[in-house]
N, C-alpha and C positions, 0 to 999 in steps of 0.2 A: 705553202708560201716559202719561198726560198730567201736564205739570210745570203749576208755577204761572209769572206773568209775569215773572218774576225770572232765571226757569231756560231760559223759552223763548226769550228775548232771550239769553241763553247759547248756546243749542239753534242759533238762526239765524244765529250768528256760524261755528258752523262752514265747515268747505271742505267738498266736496263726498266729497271722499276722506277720511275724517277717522280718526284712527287708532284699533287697535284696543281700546287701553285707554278712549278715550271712548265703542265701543257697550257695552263689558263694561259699565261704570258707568249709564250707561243705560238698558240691557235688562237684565242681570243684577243689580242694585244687593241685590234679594232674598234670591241666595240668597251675594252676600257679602256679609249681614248674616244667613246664618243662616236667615231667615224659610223661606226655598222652596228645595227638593232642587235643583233646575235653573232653566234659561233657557235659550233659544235667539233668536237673529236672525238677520237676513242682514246680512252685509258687505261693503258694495262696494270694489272695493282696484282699484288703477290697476296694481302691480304683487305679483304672488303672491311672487314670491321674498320681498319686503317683510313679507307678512305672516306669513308662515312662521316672520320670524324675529321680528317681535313676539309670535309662539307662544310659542317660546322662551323668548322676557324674560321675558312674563306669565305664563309655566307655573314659572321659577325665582324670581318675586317669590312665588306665591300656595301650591303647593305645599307647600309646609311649613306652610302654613294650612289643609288639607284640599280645596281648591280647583282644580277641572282645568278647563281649555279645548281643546278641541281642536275641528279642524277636521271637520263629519260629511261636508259634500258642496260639491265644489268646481265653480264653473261659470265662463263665459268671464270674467266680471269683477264676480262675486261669490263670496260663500264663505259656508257654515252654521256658526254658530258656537256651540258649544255648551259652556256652562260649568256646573258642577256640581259638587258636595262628595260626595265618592265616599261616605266612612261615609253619608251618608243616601240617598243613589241605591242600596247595596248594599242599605241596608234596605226598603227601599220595594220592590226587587224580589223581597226575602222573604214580603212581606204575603200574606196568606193569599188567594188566589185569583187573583191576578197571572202566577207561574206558569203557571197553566192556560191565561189568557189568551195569554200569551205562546205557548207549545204549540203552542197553536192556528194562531202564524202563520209557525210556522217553527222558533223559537228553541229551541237544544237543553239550556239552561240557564238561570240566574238569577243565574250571575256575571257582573259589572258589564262586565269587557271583553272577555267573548266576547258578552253581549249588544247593546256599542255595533258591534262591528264587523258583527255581522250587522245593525243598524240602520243603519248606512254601507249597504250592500248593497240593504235593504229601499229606501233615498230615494234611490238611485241608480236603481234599476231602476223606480219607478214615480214618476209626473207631478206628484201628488198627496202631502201629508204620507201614512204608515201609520196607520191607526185605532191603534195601538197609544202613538202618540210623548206621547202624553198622561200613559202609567205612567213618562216617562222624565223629565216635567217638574213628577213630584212631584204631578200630578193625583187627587181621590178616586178609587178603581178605579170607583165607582157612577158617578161623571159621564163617568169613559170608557166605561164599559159602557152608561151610558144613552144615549151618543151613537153608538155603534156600531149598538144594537139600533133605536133608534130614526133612526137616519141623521141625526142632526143637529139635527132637528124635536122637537118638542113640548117643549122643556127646561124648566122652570120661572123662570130666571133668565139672561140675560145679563150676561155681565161680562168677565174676563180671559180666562175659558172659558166653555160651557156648562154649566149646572148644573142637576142632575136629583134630588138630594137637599141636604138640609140648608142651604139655602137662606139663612139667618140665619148660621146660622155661619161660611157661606162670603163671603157680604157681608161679613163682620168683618173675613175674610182678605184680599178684595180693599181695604181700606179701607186697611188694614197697608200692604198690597205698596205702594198708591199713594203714600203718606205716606213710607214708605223711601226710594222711589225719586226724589219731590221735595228729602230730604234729602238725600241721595248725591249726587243732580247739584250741589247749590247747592254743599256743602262740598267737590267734587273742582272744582266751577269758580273755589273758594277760594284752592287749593294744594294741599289735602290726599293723598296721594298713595294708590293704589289699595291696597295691603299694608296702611298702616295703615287703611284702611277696611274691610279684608276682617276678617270675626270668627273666631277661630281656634276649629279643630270641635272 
């Protein structure tokens, strides 16, 4: 997601290691505003103990906001990070034919944390994101299914994802996210502190 001049001269100031409340605000800015189920990034961290316990803090700041972060897949000197509002990740994996999907690739359920822990498992064991990680990040099931059957190709739209239907209304969505997330960074490079930015579910 691209900021305006304001935010990237922000952006460029950081350290290389930079902590992990500035990528949540960054990557996630959406769905602690509500807009989008989820978010994910990679986090580079110098050291793991460190970030473990920034888990912590920002699990005890947002938490009571509806808001989870947790760690999906740890590597030598990064980390996946994935933050999400449980009530709409539960629901999203209620939607009617997600399930099936899911089924299909393993998952014995559509409860929210028997499903991430077998998605830890799923990006641990192969190279590649899961065709699947797209139901986890509040995707239309049609644009993950379009990109499944179709492997990637013939989408109708590029943008934050590939999009295979509704093509108008998903622009709208992408227009939101990016607008959010210009906001977010300029008023957390303000002061504003990450809890009163997250919107309570």
């Amino acid at each position: 997601m691209n900021a305006l001049l304001s935010v990237n001269s922000w952006q460029a100031s950081k350290k290389v290691y930079a902590m992990l409340e500035n990528g949540i605000i960054e990557y996630c800015a959406p769905t602690l505003a509500g807009i989008k189920s989820a978010n994910l990034f990679n986090h580079r961290f110098a050291s793991r103990k460190t970030v473990v316990a920034e888990l912590e803090t920002v699990n005890q700041k947002l938490n009571e906001r509806g808001v989870y972060v947790e760690a999906l897949l740890w590597k030598e000197n990064s980390v996946l990070i994935y933050t999400y509002r449980k009530s709409h990740l539960a629901n999203d994996l209620k939607k009617a034919g997600v399930g099936k999907l899911l089924f299909e690739y393993g998952y014995k359920n559509t409860d929210v944390g028997d499903c991430l822990k077998y998605l830890k498992q799923r990006l641990f064991q192969y190279d590649c994101f899961p065709h699947e990680i797209g139901v986890f990040l509040g995707y239309p099931l049609e644009d993950v299914l379009g990109f499944i059957y179709d492997k990637g190709e013939e989408c109708k739209y590029r943008g934050l994802w590939k999009v295979y239907c509704n093509v108008g209304e998903t622009k709208k969505l992408f227009e939101k996210i990016q607008k959010c997330t210009q906001i977010y960074l300029r008023v957390f490079a303000e002061g504003r502190s990450i809890s009163q930015m997250t919107v309570v579910a």
